[in-house]
C-alpha positions, -999 to +999 in steps of 0.1 A: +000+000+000+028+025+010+047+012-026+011+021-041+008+054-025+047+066-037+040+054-072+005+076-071+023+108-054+051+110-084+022+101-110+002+128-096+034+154-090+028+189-113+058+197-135+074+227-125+089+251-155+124+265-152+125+306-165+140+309-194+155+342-178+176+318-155+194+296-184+228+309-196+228+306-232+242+316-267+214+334-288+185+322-274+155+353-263+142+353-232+179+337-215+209+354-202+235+358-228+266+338-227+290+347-256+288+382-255+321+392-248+336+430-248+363+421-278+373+394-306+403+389-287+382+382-256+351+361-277+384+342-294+399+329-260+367+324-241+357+287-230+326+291-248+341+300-280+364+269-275+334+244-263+316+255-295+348+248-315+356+214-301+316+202-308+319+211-341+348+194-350+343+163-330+304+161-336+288+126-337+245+131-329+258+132-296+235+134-265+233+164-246+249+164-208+245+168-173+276+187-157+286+202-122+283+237-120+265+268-136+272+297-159+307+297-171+320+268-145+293+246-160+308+252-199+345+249-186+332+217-170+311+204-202+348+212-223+370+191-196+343+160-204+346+163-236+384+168-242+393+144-213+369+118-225+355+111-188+319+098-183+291+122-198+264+106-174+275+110-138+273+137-115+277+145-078+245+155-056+271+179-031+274+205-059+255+227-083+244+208-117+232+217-152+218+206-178+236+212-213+218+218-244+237+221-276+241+220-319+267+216-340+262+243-367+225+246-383+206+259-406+180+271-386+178+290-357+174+273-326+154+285-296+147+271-266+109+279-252+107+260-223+119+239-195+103+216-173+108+193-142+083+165-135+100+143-106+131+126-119+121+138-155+136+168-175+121+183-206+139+205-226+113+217-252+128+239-285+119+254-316+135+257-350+124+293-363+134+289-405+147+321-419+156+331-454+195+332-450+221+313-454+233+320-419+248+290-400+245+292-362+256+275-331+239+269-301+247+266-263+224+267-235+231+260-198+206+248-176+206+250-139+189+223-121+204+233-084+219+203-061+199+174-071+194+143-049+205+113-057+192+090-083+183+082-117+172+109-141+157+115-179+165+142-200+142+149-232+146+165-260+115+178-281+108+193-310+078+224-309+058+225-341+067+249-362+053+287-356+035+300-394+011+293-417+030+297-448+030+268-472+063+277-494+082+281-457+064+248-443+076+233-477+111+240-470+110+237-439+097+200-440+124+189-470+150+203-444+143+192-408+157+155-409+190+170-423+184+198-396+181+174-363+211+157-370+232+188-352+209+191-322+219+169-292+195+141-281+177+134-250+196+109-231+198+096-188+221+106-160+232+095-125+233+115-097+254+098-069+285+102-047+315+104-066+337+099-040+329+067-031+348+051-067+380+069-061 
């Protein structure tokens, strides 16, 4: 009965949105801006400028990430995983954590709308928005999810429908979007336990 009663509690639980205004991210309205820097020189040697770098040349429809930190600790951290090679899925309940969502370069622009928290479930929901350049962008977005307990979690990625009626832009839109998902990372799982206790 007290098994039944959890099981009905988390079933029942309301998801609970995170603001877009507290996600650190690169080009994305409504968040705080992360690659705005006061020179070249300064946008050249900034960890986000190299993170960007290092997905784009090592890009393989990879999943998106759960690191320690936020802001700028959280990208320098997201680099280190990916330079160092260490496990993407594994993160420690004593410190800050975020969630990382990223592209390679696109085609379209990329915007995240919304963020939600339903128990041990994440969902990142986005939006292409087509335009008539030939622009290619790149995308960063830090999440902060706080200290999280320990324990198994999900992190999806969705796709939002996209926003006009116009049949020649729906047209292109449709004959581009498989080619177009292929540089957005995918939903994957994490583990939030005590890191200590391998060493």
């Amino acid at each position: 009965l007290a098994m039944l009663s959890a099981s009905l509690a988390v079933a029942e639980e309301k998801a609970v949105e995170i603001p877009l205004k507290d996600i650190w991210a690169t080009g994305m309205p409504g968040t705080k801006e992360i690659g705005k820097f006061d020179t070249i020189e300064a946008a050249e040697n900034s960890i986000v400028t190299k993170a960007l770098r290092q997905v784009r040349e090592s890009w393989d429809c990879d999943k998106c990430m759960a690191v320690q930190g936020e802001g700028l600790e959280a990208v320098e951290e997201f680099y280190r995983i990916r330079t160092e090679k260490r496990p993407r899925n594994k993160v420690s309940p004593d410190t800050p954590v975020s969630l990382v969502f990223y592209t390679s370069q696109i085609g379209f622009y990329a915007h995240i709308k919304r963020v939600e928290r339903q128990g041990n479930k994440f969902t990142i929901l986005y939006r292409f928005v087509h335009h008539q350049t030939r622009d290619l962008r790149q995308y960063l977005a830090v999440i902060p999810i706080r200290r999280t307990p320990p324990g198994e979690y999900e992190d999806k990625v969705k796709l939002l429908p996209l926003e006009t009626k116009n049949q020649d832009i729906r047209r292109g839109y449709e004959k581009a979007l498989a080619r177009q998902l292929k540089h957005v990372c995918k939903s994957f799982d994490f583990i939030v336990h005590e890191l200590e206790a391998e060493r």
